[in-house]
N, C-alpha and C positions, 0 to 999 in steps of 0.2 A: 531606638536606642541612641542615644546622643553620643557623639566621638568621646569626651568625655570619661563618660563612664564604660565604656567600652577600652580605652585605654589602662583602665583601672582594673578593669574585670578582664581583659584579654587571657584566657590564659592555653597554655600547650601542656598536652600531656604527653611526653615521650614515649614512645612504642620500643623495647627492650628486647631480646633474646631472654634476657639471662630474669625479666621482671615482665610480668604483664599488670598493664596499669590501667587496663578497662574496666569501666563500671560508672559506680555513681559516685562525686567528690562532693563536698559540703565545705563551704567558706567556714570556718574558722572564726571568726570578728574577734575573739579573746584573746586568741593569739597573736593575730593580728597586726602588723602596723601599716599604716597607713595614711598617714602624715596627719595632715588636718582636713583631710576625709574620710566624712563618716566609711567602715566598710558596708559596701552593702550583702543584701541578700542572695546568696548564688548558691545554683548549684550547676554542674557540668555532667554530663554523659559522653563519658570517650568509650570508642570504636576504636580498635587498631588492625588493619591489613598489613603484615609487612612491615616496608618502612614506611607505611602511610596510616594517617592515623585521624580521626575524625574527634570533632569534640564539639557538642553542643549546648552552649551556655544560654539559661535560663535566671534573668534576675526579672526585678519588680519592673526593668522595663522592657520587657518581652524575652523573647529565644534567637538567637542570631547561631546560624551551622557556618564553623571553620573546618578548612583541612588543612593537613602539613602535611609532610617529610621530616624524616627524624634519620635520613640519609647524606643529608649536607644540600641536598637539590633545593632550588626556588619550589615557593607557593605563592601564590598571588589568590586574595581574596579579596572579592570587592566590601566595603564595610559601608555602616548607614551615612548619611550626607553626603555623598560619593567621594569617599577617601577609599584608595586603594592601598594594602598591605600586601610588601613581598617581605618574605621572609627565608630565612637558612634556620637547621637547627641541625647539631651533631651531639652524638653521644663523646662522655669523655669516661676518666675511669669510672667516677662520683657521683655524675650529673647531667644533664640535658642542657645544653649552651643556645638559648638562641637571641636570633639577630634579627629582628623587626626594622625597616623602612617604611611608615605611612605616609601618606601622600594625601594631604587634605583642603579642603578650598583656602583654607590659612596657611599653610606652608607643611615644610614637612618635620618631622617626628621620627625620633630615634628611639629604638626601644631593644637595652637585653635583660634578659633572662637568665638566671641560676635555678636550675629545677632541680630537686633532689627529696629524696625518699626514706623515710626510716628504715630500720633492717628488717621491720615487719610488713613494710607495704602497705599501710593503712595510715601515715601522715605526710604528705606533699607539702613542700616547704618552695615557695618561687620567692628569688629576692629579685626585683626591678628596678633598673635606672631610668627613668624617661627624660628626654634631651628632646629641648623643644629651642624657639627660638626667644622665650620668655624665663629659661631657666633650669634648670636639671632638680629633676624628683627623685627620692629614693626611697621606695616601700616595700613591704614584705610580706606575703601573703600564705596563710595556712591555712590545707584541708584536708577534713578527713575523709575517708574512705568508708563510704554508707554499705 
C-alpha cells in the first residue's frame, strides 16, 4: 500500500462508552470528498477493547491492521515504506479528535481528524487536514455502517 493512499484511507474508529462502533464500515465515494482524488474502494473492521481499538482497512491495495487509543495515550504503528505513525486521539462531547505524526523517508506529515457519528450510528463522517511539507489537503470522508 503506498503512503499515499494510506494517508487518504487512514482511518480511526473511536471506541465509546456511551456508542459502540464495531463492525463493518463501507467508504461512502458519493458522499464523499476528496479533493482531486479519485476515493477509493474501502472497507474497514473495527474491534474495540476498552480504550483500545483495532481497525483493519482493506482497499484494492491490500489490508494493513492499525491500533489506537481513544484514551489520549500514544500509538505508534509502523506503516508501508517504513514511515512510522504516533498518534493521540480523545473523546470530546461530539466527536473523536485525532492527532496523527508520520514520519516518512520524505519528511514528515501532519494529520487531524474530526470523527463523528449520526444519532443512529450507522453513518461516520471524518473531516481531515493533511499538512505536509508540499502543502495542506482538506478532505472529508463517509461511511456507512454494513
Amino acid at each position: 500500500m503506498k503512503i499515499a493512499s494510506v494517508l487518504l484511507t487512514l482511518l480511526l474508529v473511536p471506541g465509546s462508552a456511551a456508542q459502540n462502533h464495531d463492525g463493518t464500515w463501507k467508504l461512502n465515494a458519493g458522499k464523499s470528498d476528496t479533493g482531486e482524488r479519485q476515493a477509493p474502494q474501502m472497507t474497514m473492521k473495527v474491534t474495540t477493547r476498552g480504550a483500545e481499538f483495532e481497525v483493519l482497512q482493506t482497499t484494492d491495495d491490500g489490508e494493513l491492521l492499525l491500533k489506537f487509543r481513544s484514551d489520549g495515550k500514544e500509538a505508534v504503528n509502523p506503516l508501508p515504506g517504513g514511515a512510522v505513525m504516533r498518534s493521540t486521539h480523545r473523546m470530546t462531547d461530539d466527536a473523536m479528535l485525532g492527532d496523527y505524526r508520520i514520519t516518512t523517508p520524505e519528511g514528515l506529515i501532519r494529520q487531524l481528524d474530526r470523527i463523528s457519528y449520526t444519532a443512529d450510528g450507522k453513518t461516520m463522517t471524518m473531516e481531515r487536514e493533511i499538512k505536509t511539507t508540499q502543502g495542506e489537503v482538506k478532505i472529508r470522508l463517509v461511511f456507512d455502517k454494513q
